[in-house]
ZADOGU-487237 format. One line per field, with one value per residue (C-alpha): residue number from 0; x, y, z. Coordinates in nm, 3 decimals. Example, Ala and Ser with C-alpha at 12.3 -4.5 7.8 and 13.67 -1.06 7.14 Angstrom:
num 0|1
X 1.230|1.367
Y -0.450|-0.106
Z 0.780|0.714
//
This chain:
num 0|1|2|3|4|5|6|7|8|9|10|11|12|13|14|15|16|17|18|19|20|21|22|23|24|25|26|27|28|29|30|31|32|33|34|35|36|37|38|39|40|41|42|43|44|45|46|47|48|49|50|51|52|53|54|55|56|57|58|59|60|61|62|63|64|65|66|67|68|69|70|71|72|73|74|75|76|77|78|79|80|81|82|83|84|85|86|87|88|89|90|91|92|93|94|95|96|97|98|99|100|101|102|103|104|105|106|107|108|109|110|111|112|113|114|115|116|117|118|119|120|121|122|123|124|125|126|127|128|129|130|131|132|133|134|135|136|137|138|139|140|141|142|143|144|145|146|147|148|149|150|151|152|153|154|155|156|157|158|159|160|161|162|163|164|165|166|167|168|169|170|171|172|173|174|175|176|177|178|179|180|181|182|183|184|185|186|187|188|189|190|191|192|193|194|195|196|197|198|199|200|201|202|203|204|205|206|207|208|209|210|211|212|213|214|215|216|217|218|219|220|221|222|223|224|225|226|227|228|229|230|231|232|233|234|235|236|237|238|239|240|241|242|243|244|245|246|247|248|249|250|251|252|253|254|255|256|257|258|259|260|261|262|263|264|265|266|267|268|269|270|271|272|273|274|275|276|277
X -0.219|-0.522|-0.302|0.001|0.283|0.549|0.866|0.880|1.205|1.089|0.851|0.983|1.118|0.828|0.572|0.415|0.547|0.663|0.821|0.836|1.086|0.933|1.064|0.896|0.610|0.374|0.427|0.326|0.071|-0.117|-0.045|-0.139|-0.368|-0.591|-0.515|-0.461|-0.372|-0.233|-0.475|-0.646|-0.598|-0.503|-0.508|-0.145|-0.014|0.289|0.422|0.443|0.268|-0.078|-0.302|-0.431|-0.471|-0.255|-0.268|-0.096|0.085|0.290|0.421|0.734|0.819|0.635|0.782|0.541|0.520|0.245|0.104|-0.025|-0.269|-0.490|-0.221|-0.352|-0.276|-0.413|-0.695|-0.779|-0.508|-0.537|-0.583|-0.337|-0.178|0.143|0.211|0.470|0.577|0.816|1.028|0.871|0.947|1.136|0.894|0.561|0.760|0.837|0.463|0.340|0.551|0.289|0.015|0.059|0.134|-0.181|-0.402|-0.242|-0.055|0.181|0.481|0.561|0.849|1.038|1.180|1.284|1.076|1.201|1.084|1.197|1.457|1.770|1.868|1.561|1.706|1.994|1.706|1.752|1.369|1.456|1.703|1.557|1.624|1.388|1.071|1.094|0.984|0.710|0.619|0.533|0.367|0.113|0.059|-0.022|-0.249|-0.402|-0.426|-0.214|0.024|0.185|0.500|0.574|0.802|1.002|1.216|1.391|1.596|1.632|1.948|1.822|1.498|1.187|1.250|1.040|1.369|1.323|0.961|1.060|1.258|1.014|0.857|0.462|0.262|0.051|-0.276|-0.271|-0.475|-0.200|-0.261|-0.077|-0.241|-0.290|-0.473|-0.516|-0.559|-0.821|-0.902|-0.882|-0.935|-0.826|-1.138|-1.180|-0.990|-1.224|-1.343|-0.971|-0.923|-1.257|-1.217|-0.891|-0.914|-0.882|-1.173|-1.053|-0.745|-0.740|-0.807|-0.471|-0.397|-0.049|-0.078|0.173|0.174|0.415|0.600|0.504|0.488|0.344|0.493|0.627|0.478|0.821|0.701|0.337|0.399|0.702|0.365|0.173|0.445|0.436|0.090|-0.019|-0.366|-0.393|-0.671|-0.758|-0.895|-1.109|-0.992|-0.795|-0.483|-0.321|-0.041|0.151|0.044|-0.326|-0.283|-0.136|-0.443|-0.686|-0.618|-0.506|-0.842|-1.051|-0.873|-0.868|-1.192|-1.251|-1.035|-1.280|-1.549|-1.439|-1.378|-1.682|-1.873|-1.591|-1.724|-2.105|-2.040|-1.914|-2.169|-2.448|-2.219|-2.242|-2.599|-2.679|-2.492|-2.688|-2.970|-2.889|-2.822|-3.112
Y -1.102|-1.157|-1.379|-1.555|-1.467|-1.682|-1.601|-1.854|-1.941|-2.078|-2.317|-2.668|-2.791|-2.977|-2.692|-2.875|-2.738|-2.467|-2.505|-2.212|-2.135|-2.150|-1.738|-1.693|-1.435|-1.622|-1.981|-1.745|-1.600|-1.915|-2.065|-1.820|-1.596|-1.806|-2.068|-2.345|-2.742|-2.989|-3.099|-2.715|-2.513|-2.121|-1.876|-1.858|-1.634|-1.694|-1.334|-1.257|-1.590|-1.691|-1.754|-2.051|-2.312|-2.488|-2.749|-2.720|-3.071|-3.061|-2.906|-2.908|-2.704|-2.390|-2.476|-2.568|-2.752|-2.619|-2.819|-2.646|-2.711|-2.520|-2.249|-2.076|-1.723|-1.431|-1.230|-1.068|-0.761|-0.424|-0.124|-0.004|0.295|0.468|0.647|0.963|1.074|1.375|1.250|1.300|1.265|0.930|0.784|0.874|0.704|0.405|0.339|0.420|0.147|-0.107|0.146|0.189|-0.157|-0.292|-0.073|-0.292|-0.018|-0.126|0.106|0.377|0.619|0.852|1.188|1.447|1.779|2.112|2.148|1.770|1.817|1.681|1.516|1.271|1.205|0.951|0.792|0.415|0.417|0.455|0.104|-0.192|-0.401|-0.188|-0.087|-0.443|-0.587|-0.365|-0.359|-0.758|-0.719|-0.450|-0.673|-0.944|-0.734|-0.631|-0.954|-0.909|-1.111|-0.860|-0.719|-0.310|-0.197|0.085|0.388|0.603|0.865|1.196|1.340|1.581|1.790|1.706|1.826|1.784|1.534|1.296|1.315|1.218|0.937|0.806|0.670|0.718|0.580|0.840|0.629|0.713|1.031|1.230|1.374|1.610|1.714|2.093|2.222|2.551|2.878|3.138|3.272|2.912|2.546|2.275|2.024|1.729|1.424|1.190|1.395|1.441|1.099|1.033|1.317|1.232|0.851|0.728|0.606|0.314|0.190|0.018|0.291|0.408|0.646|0.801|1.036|1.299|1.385|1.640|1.674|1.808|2.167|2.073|2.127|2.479|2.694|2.593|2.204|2.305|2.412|2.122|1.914|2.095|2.070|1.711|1.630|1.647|1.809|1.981|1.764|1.837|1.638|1.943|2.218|2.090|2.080|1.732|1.561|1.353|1.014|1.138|1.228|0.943|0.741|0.930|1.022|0.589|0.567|0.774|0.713|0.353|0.370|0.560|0.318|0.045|0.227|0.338|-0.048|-0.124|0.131|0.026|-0.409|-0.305|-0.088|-0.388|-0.603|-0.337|-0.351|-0.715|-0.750|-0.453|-0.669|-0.999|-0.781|-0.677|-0.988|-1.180
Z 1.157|0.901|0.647|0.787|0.520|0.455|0.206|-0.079|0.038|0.369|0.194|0.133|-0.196|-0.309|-0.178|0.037|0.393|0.604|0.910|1.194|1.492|1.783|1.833|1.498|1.567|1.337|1.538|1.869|1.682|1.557|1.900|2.109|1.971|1.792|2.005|1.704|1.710|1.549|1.260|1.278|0.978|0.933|0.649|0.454|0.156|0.015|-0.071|-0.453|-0.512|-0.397|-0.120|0.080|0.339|0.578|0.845|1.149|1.122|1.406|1.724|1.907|2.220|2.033|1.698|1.411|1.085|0.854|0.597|0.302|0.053|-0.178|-0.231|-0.550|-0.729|-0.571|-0.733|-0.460|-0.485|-0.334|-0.570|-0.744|-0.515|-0.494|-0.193|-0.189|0.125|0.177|0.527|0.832|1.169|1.209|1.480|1.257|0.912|1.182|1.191|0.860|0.689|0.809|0.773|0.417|0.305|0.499|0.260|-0.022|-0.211|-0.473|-0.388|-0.109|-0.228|0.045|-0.061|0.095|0.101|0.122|0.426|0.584|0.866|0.713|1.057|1.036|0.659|0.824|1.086|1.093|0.964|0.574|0.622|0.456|0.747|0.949|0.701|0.576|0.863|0.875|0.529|0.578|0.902|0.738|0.433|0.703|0.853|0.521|0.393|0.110|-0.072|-0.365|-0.261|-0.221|-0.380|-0.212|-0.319|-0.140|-0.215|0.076|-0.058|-0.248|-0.288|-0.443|-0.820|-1.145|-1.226|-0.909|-1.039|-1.365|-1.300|-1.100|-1.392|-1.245|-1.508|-1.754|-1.672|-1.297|-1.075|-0.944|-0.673|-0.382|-0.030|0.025|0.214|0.064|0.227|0.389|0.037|-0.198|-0.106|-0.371|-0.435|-0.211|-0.286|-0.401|-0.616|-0.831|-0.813|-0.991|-1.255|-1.341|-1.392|-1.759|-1.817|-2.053|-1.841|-1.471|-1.190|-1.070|-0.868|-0.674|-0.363|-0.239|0.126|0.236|0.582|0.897|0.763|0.426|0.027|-0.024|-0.312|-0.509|-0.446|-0.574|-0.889|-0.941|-0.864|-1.108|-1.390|-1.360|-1.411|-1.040|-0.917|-0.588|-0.357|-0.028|0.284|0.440|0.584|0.912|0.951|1.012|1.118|0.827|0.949|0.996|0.645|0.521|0.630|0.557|0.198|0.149|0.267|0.004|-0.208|-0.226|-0.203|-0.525|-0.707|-0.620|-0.636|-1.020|-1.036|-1.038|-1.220|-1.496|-1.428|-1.422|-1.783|-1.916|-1.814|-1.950|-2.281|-2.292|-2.252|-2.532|-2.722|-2.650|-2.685|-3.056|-3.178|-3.040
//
């Protein structure tokens, strides 16, 4: 845990406290691993709120009462990714809840590919009491304090109308994972995402990542139809949650780094503008 998270219904009234079970993971956590005391003071976020500081105040039997102060909004949010994942394996989606959520996407949507096994479509692992939990513990991990939102829906295939209704926004990179064949190979990545960003909106982006055998040629050119580009990640062939963080890694990493070409253009505007009017 980077950021202890608390719910905003588990703080106090008045704002000012938190108190923690001593089976809570977090009490363990701030007790334990980094060995804290009364009067010491730990990272918070409150989730969907802000960001801060809080005192450990006091401690009972493992229990705690934090004490927080200098909760403000959070500016610091994670880019703004949508992750698409046809159903894999139950044990690999298990995992990537946390996975995904600690690279501060914005939503993670679950369908079901043509090529999902429709036994691992009633896994416990699609249950909001399960991925939940996870979700928070990745944000934790992350350091992030905006909620994911999450959609599933494995009952029927992936179709240019589950697309639709989706409602991705027109400003995002749309992208799906091939990895093409012995005669073509679609362009890396990074380099979609960048040539496909509006240049006059907020970097965006949404990644597709099929199942263990990949999007069928049927799935490709529903993709295609609905304003996606075929990107690849080299010419291996990985497993779903190898995918999953290796594409939330470039690409997350093109957001921000389109981010900031976007700030530094502004600030160059700016100061032509300074300069003309001097």
């Amino acid at each position: 845990m980077n950021l202890i998270l608390l719910k905003s219904e588990e703080v106090s009234s008045d704002g000012k406290s938190c108190d923690l079970s001593a089976k809570d993971n977090r009490s363990k956590h701030i007790l334990g691993h980094l060995r804290k005391r009364r009067g010491d003071k730990v990272s918070v976020g409150i989730i969907g709120s802000g960001r801060g500081k809080a005192v450990v105040e006091k401690i009972d039997g493992g229990a705690l009462r934090l004490a927080l102060s200098d909760v403000e909004a959070d500016d610091r949010c994670g880019e703004d990714v949508t992750l698409l994942v046809a159903m894999p394996f139950p044990k690999r989606l298990k995992a990537l809840w946390a996975v995904a959520a600690s690279f501060g996407v914005c939503r993670i949507v679950v369908l079901k590919g043509e090529l999902s096994d429709k036994d691992h479509c009633s896994s416990s692992a699609l249950q909001p009491h399960v991925y939940e939990k996870l979700v928070v513990e990745g944000m934790s991990q992350g350091g992030h304090t905006t909620p994911v939102k999450v959609h599933v829906d494995v009952q029927h295939d992936v179709s240019k109308d589950s697309l639709h209704k989706l409602a991705f926004s027109h400003d995002a990179a749309k992208i799906f994972l091939d990895c093409g064949d012995e005669q073509t190979q679609p362009p890396p990545a990074r380099q979609v995402v960048l040539d496909k960003l509006k240049p006059q909106h907020a970097p965006k982006a949404i990644i597709a990542v099929g199942p263990e055998r990949g999007w069928t040629q049927r799935e490709a050119e529903i993709f295609h139809d609905s304003g996606f580009h075929a990107a690849t990640l080299g010419p291996s062939i990985l497993r779903v949650d190898t995918a999953v963080v290796a594409s939330l890694a470039i690409v997350t990493a093109a957001l921000q780094e389109a981010t900031q070409q976007q700030q530094q253009q502004q600030k160059d505007d700016n100061a032509n503008k300074r300069t003309k009017l001097a």
